[in-house]
C-alpha positions in Angstrom: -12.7 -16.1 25.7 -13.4 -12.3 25.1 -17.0 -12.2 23.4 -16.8 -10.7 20.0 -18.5 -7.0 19.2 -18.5 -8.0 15.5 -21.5 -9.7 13.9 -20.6 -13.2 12.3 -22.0 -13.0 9.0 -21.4 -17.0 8.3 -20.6 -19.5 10.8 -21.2 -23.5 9.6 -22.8 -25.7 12.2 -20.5 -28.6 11.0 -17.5 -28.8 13.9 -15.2 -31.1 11.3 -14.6 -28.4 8.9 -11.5 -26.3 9.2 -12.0 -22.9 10.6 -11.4 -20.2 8.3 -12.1 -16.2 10.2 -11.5 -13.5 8.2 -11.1 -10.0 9.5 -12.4 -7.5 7.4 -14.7 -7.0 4.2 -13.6 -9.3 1.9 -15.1 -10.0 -2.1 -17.8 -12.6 -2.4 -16.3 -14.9 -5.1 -13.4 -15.9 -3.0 -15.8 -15.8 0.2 -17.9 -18.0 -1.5 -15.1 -20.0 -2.5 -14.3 -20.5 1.0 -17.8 -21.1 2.3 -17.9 -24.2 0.1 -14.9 -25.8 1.7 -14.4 -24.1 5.3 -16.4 -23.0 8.7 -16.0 -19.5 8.0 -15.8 -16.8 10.9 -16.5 -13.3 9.2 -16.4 -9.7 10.3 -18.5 -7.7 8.0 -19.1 -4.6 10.4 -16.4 -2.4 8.7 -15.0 -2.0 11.7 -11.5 -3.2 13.2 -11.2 -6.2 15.6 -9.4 -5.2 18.7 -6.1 -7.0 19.9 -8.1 -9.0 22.1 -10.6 -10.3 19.1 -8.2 -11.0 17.6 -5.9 -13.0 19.8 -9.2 -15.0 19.8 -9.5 -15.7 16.4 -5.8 -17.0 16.0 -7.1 -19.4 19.2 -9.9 -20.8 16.7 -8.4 -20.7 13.6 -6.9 -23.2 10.9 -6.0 -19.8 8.8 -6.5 -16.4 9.3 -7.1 -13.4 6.5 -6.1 -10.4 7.6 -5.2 -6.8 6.7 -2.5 -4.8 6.5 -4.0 -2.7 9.5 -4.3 -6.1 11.7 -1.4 -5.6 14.3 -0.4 -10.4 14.0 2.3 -9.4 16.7 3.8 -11.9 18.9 0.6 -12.1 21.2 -2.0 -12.9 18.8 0.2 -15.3 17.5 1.4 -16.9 20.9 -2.6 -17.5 20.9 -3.0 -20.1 18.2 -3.3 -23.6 18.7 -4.0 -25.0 15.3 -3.3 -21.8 13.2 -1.2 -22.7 10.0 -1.7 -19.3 7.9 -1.9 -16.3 8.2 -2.8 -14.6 4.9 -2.7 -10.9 4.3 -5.1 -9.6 1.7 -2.4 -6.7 0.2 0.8 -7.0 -0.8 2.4 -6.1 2.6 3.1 -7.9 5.2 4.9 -5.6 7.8 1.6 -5.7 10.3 2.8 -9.5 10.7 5.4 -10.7 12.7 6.4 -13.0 10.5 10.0 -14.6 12.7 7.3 -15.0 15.5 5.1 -17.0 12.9 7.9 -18.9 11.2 9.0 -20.4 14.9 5.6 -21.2 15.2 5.5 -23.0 12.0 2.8 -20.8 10.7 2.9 -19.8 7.1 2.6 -16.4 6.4 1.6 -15.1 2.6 0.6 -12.2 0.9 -0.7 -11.0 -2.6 2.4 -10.1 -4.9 2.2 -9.4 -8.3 -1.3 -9.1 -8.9 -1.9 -5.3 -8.3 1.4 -3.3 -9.7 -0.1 -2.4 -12.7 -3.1 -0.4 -11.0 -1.4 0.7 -8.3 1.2 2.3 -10.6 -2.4 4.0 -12.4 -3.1 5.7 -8.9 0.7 6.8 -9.0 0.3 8.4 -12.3 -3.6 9.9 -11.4 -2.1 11.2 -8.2 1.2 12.7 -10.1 -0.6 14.1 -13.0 -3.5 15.4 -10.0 -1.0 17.4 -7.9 0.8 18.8 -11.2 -2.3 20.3 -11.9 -4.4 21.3 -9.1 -6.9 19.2 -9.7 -9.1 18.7 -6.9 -8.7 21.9 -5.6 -9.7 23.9 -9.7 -12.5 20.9 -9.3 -13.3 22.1 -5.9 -13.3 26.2 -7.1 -16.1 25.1 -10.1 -18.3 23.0 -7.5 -18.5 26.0 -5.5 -19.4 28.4 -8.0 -16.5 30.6 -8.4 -15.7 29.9 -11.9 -16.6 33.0 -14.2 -14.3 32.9 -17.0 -10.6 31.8 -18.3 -8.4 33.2 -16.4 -4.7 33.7 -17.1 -3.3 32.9 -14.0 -6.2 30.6 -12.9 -4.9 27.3 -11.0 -0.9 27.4 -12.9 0.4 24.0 -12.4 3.8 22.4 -13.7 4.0 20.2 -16.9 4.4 16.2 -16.9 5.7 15.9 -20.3 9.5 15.6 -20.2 10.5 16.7 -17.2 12.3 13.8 -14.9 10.6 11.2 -12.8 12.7 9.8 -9.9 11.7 6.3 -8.6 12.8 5.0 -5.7 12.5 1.5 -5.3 12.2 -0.2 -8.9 10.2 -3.3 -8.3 7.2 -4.3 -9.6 5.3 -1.0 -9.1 8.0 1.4 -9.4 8.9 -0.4 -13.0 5.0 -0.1 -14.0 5.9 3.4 -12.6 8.6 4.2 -15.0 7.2 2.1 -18.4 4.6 4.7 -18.3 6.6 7.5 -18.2 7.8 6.6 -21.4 5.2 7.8 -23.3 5.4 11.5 -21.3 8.7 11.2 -22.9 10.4 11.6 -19.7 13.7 11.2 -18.0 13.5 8.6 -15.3 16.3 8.1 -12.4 16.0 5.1 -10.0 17.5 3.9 -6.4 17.7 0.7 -4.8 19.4 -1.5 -3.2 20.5 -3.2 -6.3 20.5 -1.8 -10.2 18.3 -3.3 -12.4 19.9 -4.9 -15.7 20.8 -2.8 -18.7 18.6 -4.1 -21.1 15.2 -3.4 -18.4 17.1 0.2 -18.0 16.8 1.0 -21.3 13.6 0.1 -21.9 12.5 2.0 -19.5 15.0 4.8 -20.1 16.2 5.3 -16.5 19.4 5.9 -15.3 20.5 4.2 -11.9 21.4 7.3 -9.6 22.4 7.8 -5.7 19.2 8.8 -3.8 20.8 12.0 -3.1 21.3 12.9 -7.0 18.0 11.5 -7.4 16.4 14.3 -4.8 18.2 17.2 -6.3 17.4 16.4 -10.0 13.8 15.4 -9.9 10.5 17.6 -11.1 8.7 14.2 -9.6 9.7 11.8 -6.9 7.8 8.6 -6.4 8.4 6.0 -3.1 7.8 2.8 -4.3 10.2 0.7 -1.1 8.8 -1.7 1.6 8.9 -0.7 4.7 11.8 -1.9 6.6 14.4 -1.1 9.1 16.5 0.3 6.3 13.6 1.9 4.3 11.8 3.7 7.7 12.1 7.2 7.8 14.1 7.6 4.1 12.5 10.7 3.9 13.1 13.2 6.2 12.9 17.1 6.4 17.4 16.5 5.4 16.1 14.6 2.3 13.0 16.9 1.3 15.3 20.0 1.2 17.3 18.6 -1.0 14.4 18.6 -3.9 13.5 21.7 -5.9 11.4 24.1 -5.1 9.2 23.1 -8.4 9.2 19.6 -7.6 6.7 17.2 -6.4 6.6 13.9 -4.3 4.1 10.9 -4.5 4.0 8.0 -1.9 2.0 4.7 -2.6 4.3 2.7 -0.6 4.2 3.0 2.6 3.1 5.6 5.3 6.3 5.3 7.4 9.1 5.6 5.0 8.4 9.3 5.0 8.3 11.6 8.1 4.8 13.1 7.3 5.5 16.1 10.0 8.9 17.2 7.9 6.6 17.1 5.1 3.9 19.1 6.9 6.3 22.1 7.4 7.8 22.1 4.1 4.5 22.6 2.0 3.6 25.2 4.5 7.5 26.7 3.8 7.3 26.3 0.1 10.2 23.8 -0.3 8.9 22.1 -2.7 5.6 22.3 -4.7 3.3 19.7 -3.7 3.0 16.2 -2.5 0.2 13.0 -2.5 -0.2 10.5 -0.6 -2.5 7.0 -0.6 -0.4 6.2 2.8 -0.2 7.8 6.0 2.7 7.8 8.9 0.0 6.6 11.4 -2.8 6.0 8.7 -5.2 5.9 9.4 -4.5 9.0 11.4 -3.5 12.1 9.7 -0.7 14.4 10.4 -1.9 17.8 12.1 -1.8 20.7 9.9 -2.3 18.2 6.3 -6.3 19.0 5.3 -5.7 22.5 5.6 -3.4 22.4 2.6 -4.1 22.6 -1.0 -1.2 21.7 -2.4 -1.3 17.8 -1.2 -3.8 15.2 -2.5 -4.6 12.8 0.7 -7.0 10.1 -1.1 -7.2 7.2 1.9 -5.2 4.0 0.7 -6.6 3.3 -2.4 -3.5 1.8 -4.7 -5.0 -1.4 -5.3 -8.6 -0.4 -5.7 -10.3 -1.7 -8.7 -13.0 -4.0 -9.2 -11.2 -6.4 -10.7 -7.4 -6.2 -9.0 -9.1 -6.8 -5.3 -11.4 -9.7 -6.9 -8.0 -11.1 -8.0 -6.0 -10.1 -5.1 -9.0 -12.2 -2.9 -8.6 -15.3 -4.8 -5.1 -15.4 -4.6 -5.5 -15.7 -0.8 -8.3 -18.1 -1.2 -5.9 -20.0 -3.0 -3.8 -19.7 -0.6 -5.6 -21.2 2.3 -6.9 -23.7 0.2 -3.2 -25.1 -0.2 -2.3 -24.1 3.5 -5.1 -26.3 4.3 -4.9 -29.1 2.0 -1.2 -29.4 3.2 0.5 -28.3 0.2 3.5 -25.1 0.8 1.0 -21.5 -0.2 1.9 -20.0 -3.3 2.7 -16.5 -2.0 5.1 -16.9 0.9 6.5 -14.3 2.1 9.9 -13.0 1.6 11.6 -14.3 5.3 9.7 -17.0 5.9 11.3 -20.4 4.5 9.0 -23.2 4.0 
């Protein structure tokens, strides 16, 4: 077996518990939760296990926490012996290969409904940010350049009723849209299926084609999963179809958008500005991105708040408690049938 880099912050001496390894920073509450119950393997370094560590852990493990950036492909999980979950502290699973798991009989759960509300916070501080040149005005007064009001100092675009496009009205994109409400805006949504029209008129949207959605927009806002159908929605085609005022926001996820497309058109002026808390190859950055100022590039922090990733924690605590206890987890993932 491939010796571990990582320091083990907790292991139990006592060989009859169940062995619990987690693979990243996770909250003490739930970890203590765990610690009470489980032999706990955990990687506090702050640093990534590699492919091989963690092939190892799925060997060792009765349940596995992981992140979104853990690649659980069909190796790691062709590893375990006595692995029955693998839990995924976020509300995406697409790091998992979750058909490979389900052969395996290996649950596979993630942490839905619990951080909508804030992420659709860092949707609106990231909208209302880019509007109004935020960080870079914020930037200009650190530095000492501020000597006066200015007429033409950092001209942004106004929020309030101008039209909000959502694409993808789930959870998030609704908290999305119910906020826009009280900018008294116009809100036009795409998905796969349209919402009922009692939830569209509370939140005054209208259900749209994408492509009327692009070309009507001051703000466009991903809020999809990434799948087959959903990769690479947004391309350098579907960018020039927004106006030249508008802006676009991703919190979904980095590969629905082609960040190089996106690149060339804030260089080109094609539209205003963008922000994104996801990256194509997060956590890699696309060449040519910190050299602009009209994009705000903050590094995946949707779901951060004190209390939303204490909550988010003891979900998956919860979780492996009932993976373990042999009841069916409480947050299976779409796909995987129990």
């Amino acid at each position: 077996m491939e010796a571990s880099t990582h320091h083990e912050l907790f292991i139990s001496k006592d060989s009859m518990k169940p062995v619990v390894s987690i693979t990243h920073i996770f909250p003490d509450p739930a970890l203590n939760r765990l610690r009470e119950r489980f032999e706990v393997h955990y990687n506090d370094s702050g640093q990534s296990l590699s492919a091989g560590e963690l092939q190892n852990r799925a060997a060792e493990s009765d349940a596995m926490i992981t992140y979104l950036s853990d690649r659980i492909d069909s190796e790691v999980l062709g590893a375990a012996k006595n692995l029955k979950l693998v839990a995924n502290y976020g509300a995406g699973f697409n790091n998992i290969d979750v058909a490979r798991a389900r052969e395996k009989k290996i649950w596979v759960t993630n942490t839905p409904g619990v951080l909508h509300e804030t992420t659709a916070d860092l949707t609106w501080a990231l909208l209302l940010g880019i509007a109004r040149a935020i960080v870079p005005a914020d930037r200009y007064t650190r530095e000492g350049r501020f000597d006066g009001w200015q007429a033409k100092l950092f001209l942004g675009h106004d929020v309030y009723g101008k039209t909000l496009g959502v694409i993808g009205c789930g959870e998030i994109g609704r908290a999305v849209a119910r906020r826009a409400v009280g900018f008294n805006m116009n809100v036009l949504y795409c998905q796969r299926h349209r919402l009922p029209e009692a939830e569209e008129h509370r939140l005054n949207a209208t259900y749209v084609p994408l492509e009327q959605l692009l070309k009507e927009s001051d703000f466009v806002s991903l809020h999809v999963p990434l799948t087959e159908e959903t990769r690479y929605m947004i391309r350098a085609e579907q960018i020039a179809m927004m106006k030249p005022t508008a802006y676009l926001i991703n919190t979904a996820r980095g590969k629905v958008m082609d960040d190089r497309a996106l690149v060339e058109a804030l260089r080109q002026g094609t539209i205003a500005g963008a922000a994104l808390d996801v990256f194509e190859n997060e956590p890699e950055l696309t060449e040519g991105m910190t050299a602009l100022d009209n994009i705000l590039i903050p590094p995946h922090i949707g779901s951060a708040s004190h209390a939303t990733r204490d909550i988010m924690a003891n979900l998956v605590a919860d979780n492996v408690f009932d993976a373990l206890d042999g009841r069916t987890p409480r947050t299976l993932v779409p796909g995987w049938q129990a």
